[in-house]
Structures are given as C-alpha cells and as structure tokens.
N, C-alpha and C positions, 0 to 999 in steps of 0.2 A: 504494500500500500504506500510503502514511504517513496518507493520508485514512482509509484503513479502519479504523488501529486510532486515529484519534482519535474516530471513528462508532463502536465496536467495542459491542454489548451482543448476546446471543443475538439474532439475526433470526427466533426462534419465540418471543419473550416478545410478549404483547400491550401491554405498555408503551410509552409515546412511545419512549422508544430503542429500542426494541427493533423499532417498526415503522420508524421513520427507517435503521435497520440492513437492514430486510428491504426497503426502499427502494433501497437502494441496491445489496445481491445482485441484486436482479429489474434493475435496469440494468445490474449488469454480464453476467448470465446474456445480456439482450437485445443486447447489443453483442457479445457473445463471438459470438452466434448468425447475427447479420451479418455479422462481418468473414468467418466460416467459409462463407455461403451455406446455412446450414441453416434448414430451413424446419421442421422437426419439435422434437422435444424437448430437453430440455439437462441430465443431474444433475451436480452438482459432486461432486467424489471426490477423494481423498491424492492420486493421481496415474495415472498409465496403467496399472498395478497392480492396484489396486482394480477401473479402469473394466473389465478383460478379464474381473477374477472376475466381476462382478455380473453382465454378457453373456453369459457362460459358464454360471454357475451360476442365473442367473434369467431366463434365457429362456425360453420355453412353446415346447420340445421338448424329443425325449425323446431326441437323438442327438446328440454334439457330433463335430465332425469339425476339424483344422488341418494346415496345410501343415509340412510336415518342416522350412522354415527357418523358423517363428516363434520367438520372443523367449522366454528360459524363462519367464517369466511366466506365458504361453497355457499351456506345460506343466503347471508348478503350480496353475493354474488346474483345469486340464481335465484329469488324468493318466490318465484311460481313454477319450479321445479315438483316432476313429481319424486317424493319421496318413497326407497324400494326398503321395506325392513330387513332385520337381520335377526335371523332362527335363533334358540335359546342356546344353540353350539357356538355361536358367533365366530363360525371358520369363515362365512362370506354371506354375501345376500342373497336375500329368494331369489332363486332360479325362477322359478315359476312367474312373478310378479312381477321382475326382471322382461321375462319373455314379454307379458302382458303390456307391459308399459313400453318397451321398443316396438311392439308394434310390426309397423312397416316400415320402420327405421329412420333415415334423415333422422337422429337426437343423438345428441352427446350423453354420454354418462360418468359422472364424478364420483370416484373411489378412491381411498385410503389404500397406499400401501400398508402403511401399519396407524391404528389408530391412537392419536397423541393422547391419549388420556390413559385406556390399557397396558398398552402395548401388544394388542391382538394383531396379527398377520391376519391382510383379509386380501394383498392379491401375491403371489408369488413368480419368482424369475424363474422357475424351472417346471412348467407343468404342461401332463399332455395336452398339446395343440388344440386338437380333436373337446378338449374335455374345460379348456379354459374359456374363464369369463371374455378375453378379448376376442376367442372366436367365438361367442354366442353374439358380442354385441357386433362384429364385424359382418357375420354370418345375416343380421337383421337388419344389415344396411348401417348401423350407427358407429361414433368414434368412442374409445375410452379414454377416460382424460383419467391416470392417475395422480394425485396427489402424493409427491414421496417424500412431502417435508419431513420426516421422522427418518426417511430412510436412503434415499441417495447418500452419496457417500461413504455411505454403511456395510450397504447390501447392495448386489447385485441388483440391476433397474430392472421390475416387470416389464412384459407385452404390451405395450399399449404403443394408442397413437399421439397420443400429448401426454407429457408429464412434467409436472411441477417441482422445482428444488427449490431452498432456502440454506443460503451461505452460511448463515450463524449457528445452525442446525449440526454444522459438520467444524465448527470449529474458524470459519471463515467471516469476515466482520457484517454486524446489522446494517439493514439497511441495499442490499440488491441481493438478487435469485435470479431464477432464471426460468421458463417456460420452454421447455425442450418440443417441440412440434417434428412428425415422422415428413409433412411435407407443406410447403407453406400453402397450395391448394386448398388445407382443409379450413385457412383462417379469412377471413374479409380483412384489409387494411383499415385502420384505424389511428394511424398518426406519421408524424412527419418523421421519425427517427425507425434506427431497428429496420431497415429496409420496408417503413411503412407500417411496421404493426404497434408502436409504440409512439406517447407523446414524452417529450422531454430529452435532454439532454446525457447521454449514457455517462455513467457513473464510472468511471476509466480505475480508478483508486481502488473501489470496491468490485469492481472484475477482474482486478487484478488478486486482488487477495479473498477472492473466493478459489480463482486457479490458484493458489499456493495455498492454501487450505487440501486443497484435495491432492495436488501433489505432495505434502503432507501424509498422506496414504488414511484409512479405513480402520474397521474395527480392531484390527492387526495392529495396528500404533501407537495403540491407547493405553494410557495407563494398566488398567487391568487386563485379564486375560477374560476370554469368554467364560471357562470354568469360575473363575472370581466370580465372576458373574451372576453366574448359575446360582453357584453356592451362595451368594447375598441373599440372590430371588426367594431361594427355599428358606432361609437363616429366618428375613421377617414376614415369609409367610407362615412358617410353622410358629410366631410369636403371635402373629391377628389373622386373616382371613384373608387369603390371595382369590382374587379374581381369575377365572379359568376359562375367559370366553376364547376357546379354538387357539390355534398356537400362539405363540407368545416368543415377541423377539427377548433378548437379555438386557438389554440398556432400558426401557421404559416398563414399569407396571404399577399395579394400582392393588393397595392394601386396606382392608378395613380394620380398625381399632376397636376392639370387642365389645367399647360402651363408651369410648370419648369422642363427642363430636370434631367433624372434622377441624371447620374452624379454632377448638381450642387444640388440635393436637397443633393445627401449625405455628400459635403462637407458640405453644409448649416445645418444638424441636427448634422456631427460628433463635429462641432465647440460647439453644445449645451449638446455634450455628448450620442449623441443615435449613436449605433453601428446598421447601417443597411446594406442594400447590394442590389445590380441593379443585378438579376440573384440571382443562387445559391451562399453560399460563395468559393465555390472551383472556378468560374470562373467570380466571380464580378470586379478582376481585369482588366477585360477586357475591350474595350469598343463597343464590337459589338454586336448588338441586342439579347434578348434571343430567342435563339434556342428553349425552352419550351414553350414560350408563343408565337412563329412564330407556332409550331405545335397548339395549342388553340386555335388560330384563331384572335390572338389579334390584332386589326392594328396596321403596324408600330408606325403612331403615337402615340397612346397610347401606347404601349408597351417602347416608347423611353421618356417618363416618370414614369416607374413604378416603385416602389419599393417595397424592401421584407422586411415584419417587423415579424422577430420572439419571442417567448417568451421563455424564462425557468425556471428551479427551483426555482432560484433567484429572478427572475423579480418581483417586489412589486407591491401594487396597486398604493402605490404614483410613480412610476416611469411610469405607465402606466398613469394616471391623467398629469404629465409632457409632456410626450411625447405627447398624446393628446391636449394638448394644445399649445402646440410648434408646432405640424401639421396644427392644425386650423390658426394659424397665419402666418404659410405659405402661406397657403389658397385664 
C-alpha cells in the first residue's frame, strides 16, 4: 500500500503517472486473479458491499433470487428478491424451491460460500458437476452469484459465475474487494471507471494491498494450524452448545452459553480482551435476534445466547488456549 500511494495519480489520466498508476492496478488486478484461480474477469469495488449490488442490480436478468441466510447486504441489495430456505441440515438450500423459483430462468441467484455468522459450508469447490447447485441454476437458464466474503482467500473458489471477495477478510486493508465476473456479457454497464461497470475513481493503494495480502498465501500461513483449529472448535463447544448446521469451515463458528445472554457474554469476554460479536459484525450492534440463525432453525432461546467466535491471520494458538479457557469458566 505504501508503494501505491507513492505511485498514487488517477490510473485513467493519460499522463506518465497516470499510466505508471494504471500499470500497476492491471498487476495487481492480475495477481489478485491468480492467487484466487480465476480465469475470467476482475472489477475492483469499496468492498463486498458494493460487489453484491452491482451483481444484483447489473446483471442481465430479470429475476433475483437469495438464500434466507445471506448477509444483509444481499438484502439491501436485492429487497424484492425471492427468498429460497434452508432444511434443518443447513448443508445448502431447497432444491426443490430452488427449482421453483428459477423457473424458466433469466435470474441471478445469491449464495454464501460459507455463512458469516456459523461458519456453515453451503457451496463447495469440488463437487459432482452433474449434482451441483451451479449446474441446476445454469441448467435453468440462471447465473450464481457466490458471495465468498468469508472464504476467498481461504478456500479454494466454488463454481459459479460471479463471485464476491473482500480484502480485509483475508488479511488485506478495508475499504476495496472485488466482484470477480466469468464474462462481462452477463453485467449491463453502469459507470465511467472498471471498463464501464463501476463509478468512481479505482483505489490503486488498496488493490495493491489486497494483491499482497493474498500473495501472502491462505489458510496454510496463519498463525494456527487447521488441527489448532479443530481442536479450539470442539474445546468451546464441548464447554456451551456448538451449532451443527451441515459442514462447518474451522476459522468461523457460532457457540451458545448454557444460560448467559448473548449481549452480556460479550461485555463479559471484551473486559478479558476477546473481540466477539452476537450476529454478523456489520449488524452485532444491534440487539435483535439473528435473522440467520431464525432462518437455521435455531430456537429463540438459544439463538439469544449465541455467539460468533472468528479466527484470523493473526490469531495464535496461545490466544486461542486463552480464550478457551476464559469460555470454560464462563461455563
């Protein structure tokens, strides 16, 4: 980033700086596009945000559809979306309902890689062709737009035909992502920048340090190990009540407290130094039930003690031994 802004002039001026600037976006666009395995398009955007409206709102159909647990975001996005539920397995959405609502196709449909409040796996990079949600929705004439804020970076990218990142997600600074598109055919133009799909002035500083973020490398980098991981998972669930909706990445999940409301566990852990959150972080502020874990099937009561314990880059294994022990003693 510190390269960026000493490169820093608009990367749309025809000026030596200005092309030395767009020299240096177009590399970082191309390494972003590598580290991720994407073979098609890349616009840079504020952040995951932005990238679900322009998906949403500029794609060439005429039906949007999203699954009950996405991110408000997709909501705001999409507010006359039909929404498809998710079975009490919460491995992925009704098929059946799914079919129902695509229809005869022309609609986009917005899906979570993994859901930012659980940590439920709802699409995955390795599955029969014949048997995956991108050939039913493709099969019906429609696009999948996945949402991978939680997991680009991370994991291997599902199937789909647009898919969503956020920088800060992976370790990379707030404030741009990116909307990864299979071909730009499937978008309407909507602004002067981004070869048309974007308004405003690209962010050169933070596409820069989103590519070194991800050149940085993946869940292999990070402080802990996957087993660390693991072993955290099972530590404070076998202290409160783990949430089981269908598989479950290691970095994100969501715990219930046997009888303290949510709100007071998190004053009770921020005093001890653990940064957690009741819901996703974009709406923890709040204090009204999660809307993602009311779609899951969770009872209120439980649900009005749960909390989200995430992990990142940083997080150590003594910081995860801490916390784990500071949970049990809540306990």
């Amino acid at each position: 980033m510190e390269e960026g802004f000493r490169l820093w002039a608009n990367p749309s001026s025809p000026h030596a700086e200005g092309r030395r600037a767009r020299a240096a976006l177009e590399d970082a666009r191309e390494r972003i596009k590598r580290a991720l395995g994407w073979e098609g398009e890349l616009i840079f955007t504020s952040g995951a945000s932005e990238a679900l409206w322009i998906a949403l709102n500029r794609a060439k159909a005429k039906r949007r559809i999203v699954s009950a647990v996405e991110h408000d975001a997709v909501f705001r996005a999409a507010p006359d979306a039909t929404v498809i539920p998710i079975p009490p397995s919460g491995a992925e959405p009704d098929r059946d309902a799914l079919a129902e609502a695509l229809g005869e196709g022309e609609a986009v449909f917005a899906l979570q890689s993994l859901n930012s409040e659980t940590g439920t796996q709802l699409l995955h990079a390795k599955w029969e062709h014949s048997l995956s949600l991108a050939w039913q929705v493709r099969e019906a004439g429609g696009l999948l737009l996945a949402d991978c804020s939680q997991s680009a970076g991370k994991m291997a990218l599902p199937e789909a035909d647009m898919i969503v990142a956020s920088a800060h997600k992976f370790g990379g600074p707030i404030g741009i992502g990116a909307l990864l598109v299979r071909d730009f055919a499937m978008l309407e133009p909507g602004g002067g920048h981004e070869r048309g799909y974007r308004h405003g002035t690209e962010n050169l500083p933070g596409a820069m340090g989103m590519a070194a973020a991800l050149d940085a490398g993946g869940l292999e980098s990070w402080a802990t190990s996957e087993a660390e991981r693991l072993d955290f998972r099972q530590a404070i669930w076998a202290a409160g009540e783990g949430m089981t909706m269908g598989p479950q990445c290691s970095h994100i999940m969501a715990v219930a407290h046997p009888t303290m409301s949510a709100q007071a566990l998190l004053i009770r852990l921020d005093g001890q130094g653990f940064a957690v959150s009741a819901g996703s972080a974009c709406s923890s502020g709040t204090l009204k039930k999660s809307r993602v874990l009311d779609a899951f099937g969770v009872p209120d009561d439980v649900a009005a003690r749960t909390i989200r314990v995430s992990l990142g880059w940083s997080t150590t294994p003594e910081e995860l031994e801490r916390f784990a022990d500071a949970w049990a003693s809540l306990c």
